[in-house]
C-alpha positions in Angstrom: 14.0 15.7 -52.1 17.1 15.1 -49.8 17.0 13.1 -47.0 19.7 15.9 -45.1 20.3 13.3 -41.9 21.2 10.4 -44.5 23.9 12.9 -46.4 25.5 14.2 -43.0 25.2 10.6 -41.7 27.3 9.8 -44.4 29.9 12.7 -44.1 30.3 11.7 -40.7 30.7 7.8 -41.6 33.7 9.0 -43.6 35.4 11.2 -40.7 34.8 14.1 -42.9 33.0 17.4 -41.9 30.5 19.8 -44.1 33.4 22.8 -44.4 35.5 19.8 -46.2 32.9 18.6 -48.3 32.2 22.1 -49.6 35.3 23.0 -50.2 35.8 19.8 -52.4 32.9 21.0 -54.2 34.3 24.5 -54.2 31.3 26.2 -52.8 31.0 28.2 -49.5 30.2 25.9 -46.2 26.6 28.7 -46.1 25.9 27.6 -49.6 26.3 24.2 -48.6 23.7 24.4 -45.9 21.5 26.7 -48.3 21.4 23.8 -51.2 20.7 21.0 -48.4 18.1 22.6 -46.4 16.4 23.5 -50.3 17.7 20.1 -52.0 19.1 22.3 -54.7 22.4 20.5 -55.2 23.2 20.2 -59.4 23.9 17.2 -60.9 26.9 18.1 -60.6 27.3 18.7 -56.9 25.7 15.4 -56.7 28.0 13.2 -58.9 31.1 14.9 -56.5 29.7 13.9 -53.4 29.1 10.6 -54.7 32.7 10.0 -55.4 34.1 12.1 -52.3 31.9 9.7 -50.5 32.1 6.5 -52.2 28.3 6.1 -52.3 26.6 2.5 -53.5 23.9 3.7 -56.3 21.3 2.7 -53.6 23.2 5.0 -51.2 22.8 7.8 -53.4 19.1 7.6 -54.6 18.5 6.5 -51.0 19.8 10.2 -50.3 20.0 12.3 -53.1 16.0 10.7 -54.7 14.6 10.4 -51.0 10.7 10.9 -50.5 
């Protein structure tokens, strides 16, 4: 499960916006919202946003692993 606030929170912290992290990712900003709101980001998705946001490895499981 994704904790959605935690990610955005995040996105926000780093004066970036959802549009730039999906491009980054090379997805659509609607496919963005789709995989958040349905915590269906791959691995692969994941390990981008970790770098793009410079995530701790609590960070991320806080987010990406949240209950």
């Amino acid at each position: 499960m994704l904790d959605e606030k935690a990610l955005r929170g995040k996105i926000i912290e780093k004066g970036l916006s959802t549009t730039e992290i999906s491009k980054q990712l090379n997805i659509n900003p609607s496919t963005f919202y789709r995989k958040a709101k349905n915590s269906s980001f791959t691995i692969a998705d994941i390990d981008k946003m970790i770098d793009i946001l410079g995530l701790t490895k609590a960070d991320a499981i806080r987010i990406f692993l949240y209950r």
